[in-house]
C-alpha positions in Angstrom: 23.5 7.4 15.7 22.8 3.8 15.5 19.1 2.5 15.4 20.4 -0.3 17.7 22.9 -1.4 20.1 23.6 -5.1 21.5 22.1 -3.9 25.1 18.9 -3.1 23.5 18.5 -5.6 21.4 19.3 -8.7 24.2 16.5 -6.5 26.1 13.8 -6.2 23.5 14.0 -9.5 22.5 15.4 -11.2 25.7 17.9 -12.9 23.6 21.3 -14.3 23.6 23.9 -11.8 22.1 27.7 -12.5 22.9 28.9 -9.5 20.6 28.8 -5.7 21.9 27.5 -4.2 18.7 25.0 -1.9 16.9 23.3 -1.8 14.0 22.3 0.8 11.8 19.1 -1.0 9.7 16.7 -4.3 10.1 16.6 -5.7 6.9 14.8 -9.5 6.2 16.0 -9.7 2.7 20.0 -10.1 1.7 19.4 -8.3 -1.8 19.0 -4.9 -0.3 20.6 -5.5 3.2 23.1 -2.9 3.7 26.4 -3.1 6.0 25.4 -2.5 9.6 22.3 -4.1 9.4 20.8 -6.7 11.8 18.9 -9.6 9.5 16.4 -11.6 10.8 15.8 -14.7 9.6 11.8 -14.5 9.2 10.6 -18.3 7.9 8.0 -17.3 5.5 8.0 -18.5 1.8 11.3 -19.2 2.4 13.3 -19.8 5.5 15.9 -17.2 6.1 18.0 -19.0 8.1 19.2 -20.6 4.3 20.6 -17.0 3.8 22.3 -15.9 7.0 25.8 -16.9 6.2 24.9 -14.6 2.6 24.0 -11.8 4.8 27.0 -12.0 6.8 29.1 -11.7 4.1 27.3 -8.8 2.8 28.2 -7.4 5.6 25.2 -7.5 8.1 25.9 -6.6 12.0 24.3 -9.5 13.4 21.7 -12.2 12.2 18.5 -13.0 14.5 18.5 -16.6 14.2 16.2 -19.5 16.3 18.9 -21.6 15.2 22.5 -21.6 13.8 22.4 -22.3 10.4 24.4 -24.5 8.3 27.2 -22.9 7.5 27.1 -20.1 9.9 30.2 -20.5 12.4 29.4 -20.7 15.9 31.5 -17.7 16.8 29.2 -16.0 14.5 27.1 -12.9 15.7 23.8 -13.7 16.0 20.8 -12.9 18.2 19.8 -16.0 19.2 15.6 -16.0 19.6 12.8 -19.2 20.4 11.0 -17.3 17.5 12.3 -15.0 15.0 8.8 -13.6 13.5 8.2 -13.0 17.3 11.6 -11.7 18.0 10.8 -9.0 15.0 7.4 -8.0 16.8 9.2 -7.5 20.4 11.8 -5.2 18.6 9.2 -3.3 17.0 7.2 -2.9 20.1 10.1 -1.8 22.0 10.8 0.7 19.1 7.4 2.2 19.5 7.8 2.2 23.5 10.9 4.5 22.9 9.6 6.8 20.4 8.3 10.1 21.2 6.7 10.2 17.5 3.2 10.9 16.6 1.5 7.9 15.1 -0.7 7.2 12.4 -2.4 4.1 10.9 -4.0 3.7 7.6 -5.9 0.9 6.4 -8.7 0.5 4.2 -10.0 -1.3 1.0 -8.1 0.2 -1.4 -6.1 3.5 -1.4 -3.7 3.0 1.7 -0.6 2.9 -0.1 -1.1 6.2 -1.6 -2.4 7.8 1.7 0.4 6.4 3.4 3.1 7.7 0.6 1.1 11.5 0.5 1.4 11.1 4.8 5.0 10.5 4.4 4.8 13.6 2.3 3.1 15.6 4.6 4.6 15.3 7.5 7.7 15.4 5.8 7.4 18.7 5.4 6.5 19.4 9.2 9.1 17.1 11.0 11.5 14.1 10.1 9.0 11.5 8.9 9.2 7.8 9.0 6.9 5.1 6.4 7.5 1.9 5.0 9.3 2.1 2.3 6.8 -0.1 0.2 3.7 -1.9 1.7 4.9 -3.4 4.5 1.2 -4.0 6.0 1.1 -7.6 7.2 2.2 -9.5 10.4 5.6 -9.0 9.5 5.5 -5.6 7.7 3.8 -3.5 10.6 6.8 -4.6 13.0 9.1 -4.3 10.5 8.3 -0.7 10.1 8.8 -0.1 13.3 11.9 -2.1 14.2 13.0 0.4 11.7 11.9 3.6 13.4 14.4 6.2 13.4 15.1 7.5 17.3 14.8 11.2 16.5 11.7 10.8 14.0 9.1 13.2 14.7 5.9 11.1 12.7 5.7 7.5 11.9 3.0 6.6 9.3 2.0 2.7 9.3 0.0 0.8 6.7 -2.2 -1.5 8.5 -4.1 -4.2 5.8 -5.7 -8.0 6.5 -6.9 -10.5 4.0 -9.0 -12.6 6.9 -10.6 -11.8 10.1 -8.9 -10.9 13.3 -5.6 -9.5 11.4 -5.6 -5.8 11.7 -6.4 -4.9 15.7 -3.1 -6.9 16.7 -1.4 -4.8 14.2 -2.7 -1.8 15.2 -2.2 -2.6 19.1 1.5 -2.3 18.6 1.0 0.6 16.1 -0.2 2.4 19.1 -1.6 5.2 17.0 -3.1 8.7 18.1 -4.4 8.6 14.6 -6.1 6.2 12.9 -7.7 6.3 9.1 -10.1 4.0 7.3 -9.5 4.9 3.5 -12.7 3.0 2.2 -15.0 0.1 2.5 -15.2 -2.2 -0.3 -15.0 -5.7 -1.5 -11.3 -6.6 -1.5 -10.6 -9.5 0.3 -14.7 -10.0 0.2 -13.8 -14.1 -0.4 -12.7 -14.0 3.0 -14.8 -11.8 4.9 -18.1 -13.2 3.6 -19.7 -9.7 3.8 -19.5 -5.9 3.2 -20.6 -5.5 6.3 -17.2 -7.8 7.9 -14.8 -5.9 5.9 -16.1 -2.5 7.9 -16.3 -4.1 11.2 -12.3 -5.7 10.5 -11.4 -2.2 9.0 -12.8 -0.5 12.1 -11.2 -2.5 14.8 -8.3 -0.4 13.3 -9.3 2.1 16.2 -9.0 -0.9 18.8 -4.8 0.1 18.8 -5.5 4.1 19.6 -3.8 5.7 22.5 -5.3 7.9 24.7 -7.4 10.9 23.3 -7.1 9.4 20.1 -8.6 10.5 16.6 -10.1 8.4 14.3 -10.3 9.6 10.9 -13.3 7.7 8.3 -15.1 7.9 5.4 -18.1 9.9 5.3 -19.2 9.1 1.9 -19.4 5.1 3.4 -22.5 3.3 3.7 -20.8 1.9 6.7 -19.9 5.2 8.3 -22.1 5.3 11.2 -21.3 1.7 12.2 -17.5 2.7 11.9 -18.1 5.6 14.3 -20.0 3.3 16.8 -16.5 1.1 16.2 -14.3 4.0 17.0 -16.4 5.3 19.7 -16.4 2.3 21.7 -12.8 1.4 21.4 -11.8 4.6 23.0 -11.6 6.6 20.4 -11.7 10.6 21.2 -13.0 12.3 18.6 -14.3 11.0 15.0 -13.3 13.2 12.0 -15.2 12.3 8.7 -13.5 13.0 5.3 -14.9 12.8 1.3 -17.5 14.7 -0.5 -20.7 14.5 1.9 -21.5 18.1 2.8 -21.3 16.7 6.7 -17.5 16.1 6.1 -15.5 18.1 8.5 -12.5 17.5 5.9 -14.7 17.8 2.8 -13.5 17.2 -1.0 -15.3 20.2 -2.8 -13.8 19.4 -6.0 -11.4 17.5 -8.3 -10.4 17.3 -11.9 -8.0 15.9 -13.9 -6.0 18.4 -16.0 -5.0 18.0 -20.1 -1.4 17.6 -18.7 -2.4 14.5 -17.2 -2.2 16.2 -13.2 -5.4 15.9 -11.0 -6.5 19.3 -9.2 -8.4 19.7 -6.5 -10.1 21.8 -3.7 -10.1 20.2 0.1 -11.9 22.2 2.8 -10.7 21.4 6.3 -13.1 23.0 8.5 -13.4 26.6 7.4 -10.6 27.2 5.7 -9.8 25.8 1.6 -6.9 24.0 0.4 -5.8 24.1 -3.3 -3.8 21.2 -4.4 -2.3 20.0 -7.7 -0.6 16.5 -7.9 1.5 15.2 -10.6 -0.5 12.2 -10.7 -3.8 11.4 -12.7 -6.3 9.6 -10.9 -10.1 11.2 -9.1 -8.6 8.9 -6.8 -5.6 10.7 -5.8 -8.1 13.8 -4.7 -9.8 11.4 -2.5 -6.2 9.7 -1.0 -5.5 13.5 -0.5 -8.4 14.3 1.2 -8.4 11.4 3.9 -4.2 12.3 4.6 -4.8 15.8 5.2 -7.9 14.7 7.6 -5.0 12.4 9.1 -3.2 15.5 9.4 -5.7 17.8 11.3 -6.1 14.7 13.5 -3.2 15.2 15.0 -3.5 18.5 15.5 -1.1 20.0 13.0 -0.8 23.1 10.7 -2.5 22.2 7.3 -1.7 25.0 6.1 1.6 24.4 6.2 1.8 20.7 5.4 -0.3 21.1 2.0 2.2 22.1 -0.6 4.1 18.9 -0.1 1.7 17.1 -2.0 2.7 18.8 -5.3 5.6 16.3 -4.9 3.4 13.1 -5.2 3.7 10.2 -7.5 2.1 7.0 -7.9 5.0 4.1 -6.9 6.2 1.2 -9.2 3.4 -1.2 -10.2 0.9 1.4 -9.2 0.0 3.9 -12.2 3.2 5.8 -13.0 3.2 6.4 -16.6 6.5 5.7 -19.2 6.6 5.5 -22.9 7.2 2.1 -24.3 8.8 1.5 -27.8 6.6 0.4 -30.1 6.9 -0.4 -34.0 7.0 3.5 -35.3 7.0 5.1 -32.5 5.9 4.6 -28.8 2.8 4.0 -26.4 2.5 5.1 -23.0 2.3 2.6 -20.5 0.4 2.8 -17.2 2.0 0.4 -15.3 -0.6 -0.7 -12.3 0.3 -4.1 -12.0 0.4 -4.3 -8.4 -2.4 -4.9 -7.3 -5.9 -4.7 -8.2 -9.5 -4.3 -6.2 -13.0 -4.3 -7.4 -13.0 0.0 -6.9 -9.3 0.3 -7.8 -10.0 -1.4 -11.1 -13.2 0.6 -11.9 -10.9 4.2 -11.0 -8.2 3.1 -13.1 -10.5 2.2 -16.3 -12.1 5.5 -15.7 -8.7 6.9 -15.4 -7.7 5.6 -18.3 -11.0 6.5 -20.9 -10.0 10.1 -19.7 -5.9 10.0 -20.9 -5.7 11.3 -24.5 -4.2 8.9 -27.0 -4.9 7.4 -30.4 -6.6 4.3 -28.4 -7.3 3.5 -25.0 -5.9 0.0 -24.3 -7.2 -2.0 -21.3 -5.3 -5.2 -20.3 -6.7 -7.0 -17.3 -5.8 -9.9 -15.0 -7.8 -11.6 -12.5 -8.6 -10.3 -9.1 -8.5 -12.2 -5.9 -10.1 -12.9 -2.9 -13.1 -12.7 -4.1 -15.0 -16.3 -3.4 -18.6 -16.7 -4.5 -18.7 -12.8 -5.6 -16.1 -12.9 -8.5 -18.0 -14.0 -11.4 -20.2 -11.1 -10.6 -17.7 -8.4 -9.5 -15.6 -9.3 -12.3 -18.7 -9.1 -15.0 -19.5 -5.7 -13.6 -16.8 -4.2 -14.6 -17.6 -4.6 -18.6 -19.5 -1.3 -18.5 -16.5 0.6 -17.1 -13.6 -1.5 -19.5 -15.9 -0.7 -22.5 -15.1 2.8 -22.4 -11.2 1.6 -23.5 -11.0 0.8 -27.4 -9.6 -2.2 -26.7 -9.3 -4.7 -24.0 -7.1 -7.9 -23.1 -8.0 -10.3 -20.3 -5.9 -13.0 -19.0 -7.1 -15.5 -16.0 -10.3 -18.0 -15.8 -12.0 -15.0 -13.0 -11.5 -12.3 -16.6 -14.0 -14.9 -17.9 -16.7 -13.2 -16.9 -15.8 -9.8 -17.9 -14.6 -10.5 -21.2 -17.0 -12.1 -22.1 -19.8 -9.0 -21.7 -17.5 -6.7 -23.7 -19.0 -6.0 -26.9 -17.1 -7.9 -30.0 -15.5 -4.5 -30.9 -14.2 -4.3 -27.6 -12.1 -7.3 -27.4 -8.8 -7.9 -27.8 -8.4 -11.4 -26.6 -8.2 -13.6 -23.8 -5.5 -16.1 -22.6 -5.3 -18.0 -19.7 -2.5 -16.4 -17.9 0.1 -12.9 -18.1 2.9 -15.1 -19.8 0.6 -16.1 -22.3 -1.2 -12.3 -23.0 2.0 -10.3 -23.2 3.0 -11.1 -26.6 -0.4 -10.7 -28.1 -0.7 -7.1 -26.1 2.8 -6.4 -27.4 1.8 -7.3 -31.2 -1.5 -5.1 -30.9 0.3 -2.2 -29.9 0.8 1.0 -32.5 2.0 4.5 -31.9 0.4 7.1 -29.9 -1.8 4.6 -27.8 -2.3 4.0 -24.1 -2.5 0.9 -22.4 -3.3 -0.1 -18.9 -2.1 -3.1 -17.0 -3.6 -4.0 -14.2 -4.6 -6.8 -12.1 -4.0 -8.7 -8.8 -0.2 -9.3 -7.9 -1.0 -13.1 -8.1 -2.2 -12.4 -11.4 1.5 -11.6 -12.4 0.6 -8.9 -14.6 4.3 -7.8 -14.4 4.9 -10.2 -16.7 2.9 -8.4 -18.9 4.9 -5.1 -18.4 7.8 -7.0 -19.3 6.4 -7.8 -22.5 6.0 -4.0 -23.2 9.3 -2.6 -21.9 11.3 -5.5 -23.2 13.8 -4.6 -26.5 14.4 -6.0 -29.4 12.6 -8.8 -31.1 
């Protein structure tokens, strides 16, 4: 079945197409395009009109193209558009005007990744699912996702996220939800917002895209709760289901534990009944990811019951705290590769994470976060209490200043002004049996770090 044919596309887009084609994907990048795909040329750090005649040859169906490139013959089958980044959104609206799916949205501070991935999950296990394969949560990644819906899926799971005002209600608008979920309120992104109380109002308008009887699904435990419910409320919202630990929670976290095999257990109430769920992944966090999916899944009005054991299957993704042994002089270390990204409550969960794995020493190697403003220096130095439960910890970046700076002597490892630099010292520091966490804002290029540590030979 294709995804697209040349009708549909001409339509959604009102474009020019000569060719009587269909496509089979939507792919903006040529190094994991696949044959049959339509690629769109998006201009963003770079323009991908430089890389349609690659695409072609790789075997793409058709290009969407504002232009024809150098290079590209004439006869060449494109979908001509004014706008390609525009021409995506149509597509991706007219994919969810054709879809009989159920919806949900998931944004929030930190965790939306992994409620998105355990959603996938989920539903997976009640109907063919469709998610993002990574975090496609931005002005192009929403309508991505979407322009990549499958016709027959029965769930669609988008990842909505912002990093200034005004971004997410657009997003959500063509999401078109009947779910939505807020995973948390906290300071990511704070430089931009100005306030606590912004990021909850932007997180909230998340309810602005719900159809119809919608459900919006927040955080109980929140100090902004009640103002997110006034949110939801007046966008339309049907009902309001609260999730975490408060003993008002309709989907309540009773309990959660991590176990000496490194899994984190725990017990989720929704409504009456309790749900017991192990997940091969170590984190408190995970429980409370867990908890706000399955409230995504009552809000849609679907069997728990049934939808629960899925999670045994989940893992943390690349760059996000799944563990592998690193070769060390002796012997190895276990790596906890969370290099993605990094958030003032998504640091402090992994360092507690982390002072809980056994191990000869706890290693803690740090990068700058972002987005912060006038609150890093302060966010940053607040987290010495929580890194100086690790043995040992590295900082790399001129915001890791102000952290490093608290540790007590016996703490610190050292400081360099950027990943590149801090890899080799982490890598020389290491000895058998220890455990060591990278982490840190993706601009921080802590990957470069993790390259250090899984890189052979001398």
């Amino acid at each position: 079945m294709s995804l697209w044919t040349a009708p549909e596309l001409r339509n959604a887009t009102a474009g020019q197409l000569d060719s009587s084609l269909a496509v089979a994907g939507v792919s903006i990048d040529t190094r994991s395009l696949a044959p049959g795909d339509l690629f769109v040329a998006l201009r963003d750090q770079r323009d991908g009109h430089d890389f349609v005649a690659e695409a072609l040859r790789r075997g793409a169906a058709v290009a969407m193209v504002d232009h024809v490139p150098a290079g590209v013959p004439g006869d060449a089958p494109l979908l001509r558009v004014p706008d390609t980044l525009a021409g995506l959104a149509a597509l991706g609206t007219a994919a969810r005007a054709r879809s009989r799916a159920r919806f949900a949205a998931v944004t929030g501070s930190v965790g939306k990744t992994g409620t998105k991935d355990m959603l996938r999950l989920l539903l997976g296990a009640l109907g063919p699912t469709h998610a993002a394969v990574a975090s496609y949560n931005n002005h192009w990644g929403v309508p991505l996702t979407l322009a990549r819906l499958p016709r027959d899926a029965a769930f669609a799971v988008i990842e909505i996220g912002m990093n200034n005002p005004g971004e997410i209600a657009p997003l959500a608008r063509i999401a078109a939800p009947h779910a939505v979920a807020v995973t948390t309120v906290a300071e990511a992104h704070i430089g931009h917002m100005g306030s606590l109380a912004a990021v909850a109002e932007e997180k909230g308008s998340i309810a602005l895209g719900l159809v119809p009887g919608g459900v919006a699904v927040l955080p109980r435990d929140s100090a902004f709760y009640a103002r997110l419910v006034e949110i939801a409320h007046a966008a339309g919202a049907a009902r309001v289901i609260g999730f975490g630990r408060d003993p008002a929670a309709e989907v309540r976290l009773l309990e959660a534990a991590i176990r000496p095999e490194g899994s984190t257990s725990c017990t989720i109430a929704v409504g009456q009944t309790s749900h017991q769920v192990v997940m091969p992944a170590m984190g408190l966090h995970h429980a409370e990811n867990a908890c706000c999916a399955l409230a995504v899944v009552a809000a849609l009005g679907l069997d728990v019951a049934r939808a629960v054991p899925a999670l045994a299957q989940y893992a943390p993704g690349a760059g996000r705290g799944a563990p592998r042994e690193v070769a060390v002089p002796g012997g190895t270390a276990l790596l906890i590769d969370e290099s993605y990204n990094a958030a003032p409550p998504a640091m402090r969960a992994a360092l507690q994470t982390l002072a809980e794995r056994p191990g000869l020493r706890r290693i803690a190697v740090l990068g700058d976060m972002r987005e912060l403003g006038t609150f890093s220096a302060e966010l940053h130095a607040n987290l010495a209490p929580v890194a100086a439960l690790a043995d040992l910890v590295f900082c790399c970046g001129p915001e890791m200043t102000a952290l490093y700076d608290r540790l007590p002597a016996n703490r610190r490892g050292a400081h360099a002004p950027d990943s590149a630099a801090l890899g080799p010292l982490v890598k020389a520091a290491l000895r058998p049996g220890d455990v060591v966490l990278v982490k840190g804002a993706l601009g921080s290029r802590m990957a470069l770090v993790v390259q250090a540590l899984t890189e052979t030979g001398s």
